[in-house]
N, C-alpha and C positions, 0 to 999 in steps of 0.2 A: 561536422555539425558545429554551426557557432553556442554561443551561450546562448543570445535569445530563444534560437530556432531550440533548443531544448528546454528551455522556458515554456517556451510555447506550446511545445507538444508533452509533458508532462500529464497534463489532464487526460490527455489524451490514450496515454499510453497507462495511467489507471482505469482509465475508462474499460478498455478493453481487458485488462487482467481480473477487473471487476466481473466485467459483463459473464466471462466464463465463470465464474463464482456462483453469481448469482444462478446462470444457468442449471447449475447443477448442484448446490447446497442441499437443497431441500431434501432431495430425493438418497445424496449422499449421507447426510447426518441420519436420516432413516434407515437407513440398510446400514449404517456402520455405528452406530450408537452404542453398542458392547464396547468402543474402544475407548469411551470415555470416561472419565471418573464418575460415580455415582453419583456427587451432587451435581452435576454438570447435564445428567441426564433427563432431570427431569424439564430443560428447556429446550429440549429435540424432540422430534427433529423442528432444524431452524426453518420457519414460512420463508419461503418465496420475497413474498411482500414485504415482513421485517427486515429480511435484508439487502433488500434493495434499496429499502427507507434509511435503512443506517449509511449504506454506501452513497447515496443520492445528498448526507449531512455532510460527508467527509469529501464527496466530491467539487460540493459549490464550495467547502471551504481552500480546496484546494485550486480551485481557478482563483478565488481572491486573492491568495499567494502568488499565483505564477501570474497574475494580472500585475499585480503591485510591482513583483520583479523584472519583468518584461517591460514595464514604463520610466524603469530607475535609470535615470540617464548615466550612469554608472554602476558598478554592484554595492548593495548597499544596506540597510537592514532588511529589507525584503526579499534578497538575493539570499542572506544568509539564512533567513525563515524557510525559503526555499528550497537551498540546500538539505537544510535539514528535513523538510519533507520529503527530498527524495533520497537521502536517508535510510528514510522508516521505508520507501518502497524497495532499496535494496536490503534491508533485513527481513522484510516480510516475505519477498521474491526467496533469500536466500533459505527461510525455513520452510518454503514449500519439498524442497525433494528429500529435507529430513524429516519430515510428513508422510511425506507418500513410501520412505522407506519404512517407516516406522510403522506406517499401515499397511504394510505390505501391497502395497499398489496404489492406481490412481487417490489424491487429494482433488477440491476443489479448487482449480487455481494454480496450479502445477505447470502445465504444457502454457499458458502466457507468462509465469514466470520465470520460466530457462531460456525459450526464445525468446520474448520480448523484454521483459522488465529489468530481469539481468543485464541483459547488455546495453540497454537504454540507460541505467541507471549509471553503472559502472562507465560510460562514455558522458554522459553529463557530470559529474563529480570527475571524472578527467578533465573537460575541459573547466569546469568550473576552478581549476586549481591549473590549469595554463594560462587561464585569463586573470588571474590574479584575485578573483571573489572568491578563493578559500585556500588558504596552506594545504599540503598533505596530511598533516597534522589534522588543521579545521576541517575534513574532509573524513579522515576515521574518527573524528571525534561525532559526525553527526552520524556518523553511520551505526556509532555505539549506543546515542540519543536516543535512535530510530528504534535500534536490537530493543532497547529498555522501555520507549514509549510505545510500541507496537501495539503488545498485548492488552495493557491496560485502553488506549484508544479502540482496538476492536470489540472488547467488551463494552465500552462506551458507544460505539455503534452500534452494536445488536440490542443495548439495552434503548435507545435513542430510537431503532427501528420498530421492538414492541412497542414501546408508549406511541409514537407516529401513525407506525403502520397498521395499528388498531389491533 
């Protein structure tokens, strides 16, 4: 896989780890909502709709990204923005299976995280650091970014997807 072609398919490949999310949030923060802290319960379970709206904020900002990076005629500041949003998809991918252990079974999000997002992401910050648009270094350093900005951006989409999603 070159760097563009991973560039490129990055939306792509949230798309779909999304799409299982969305499929089944709803229905799972409902049936599992004893797992959560008490203040946290009274915004479950999460609609459908909010989180598709939150996901649908985070998704056009990530074609912008992978568009800007994808036309740098070398890698460049948009390549390193890039980076670091796939990142946060390898930290996010990586906290789904201590999710689902920790709930003792399925999470939202889980089964596109192991096959897909994982090894997608893990092979693009490969190649992104053979091609010279990140050190190894620059490379666990977004990946740390990602660990740290995860959680706060996912609340910033589900809070993005109430106000939106009506």
């Amino acid at each position: 896989m070159t760097l563009r072609r991973a560039v490129a398919l990055t939306p792509l490949v949230f798309l779909a780890h999304d799409a299982e999310e969305i499929a089944t949030v709803e229905r799972w923060t409902r049936a599992h909502a004893g797992l959560f802290p008490p203040p946290l319960r009274a915004h479950l379970p999460v609609p459908t709709a909010h989180f598709a709206t939150g996901v649908a904020v985070f998704f056009a900002a990530l074609v912008v990204v992978s568009l800007l990076a994808f036309r740098e005629p070398r890698p460049g500041p948009a390549t390193r923005v890039w980076i670091v949003a796939v990142g946060a998809l390898l930290a996010n991918a990586a906290t789904h299976p201590v999710q689902a252990l920790a709930a003792g079974g399925y999470v939202p999000g889980v089964v596109t995280a192991v096959v897909l997002v994982l090894p997608f992401t893990l092979l693009a910050l490969r190649r992104a650091v053979g091609d010279g648009a990140a050190t190894r270094r620059g490379a666990l350093a977004a990946c740390a970014a990602g660990l740290v900005l995860q959680a706060p951006l996912a609340l910033l989409a589900l809070a993005a997807g109430r106000v939106l999603g009506g």
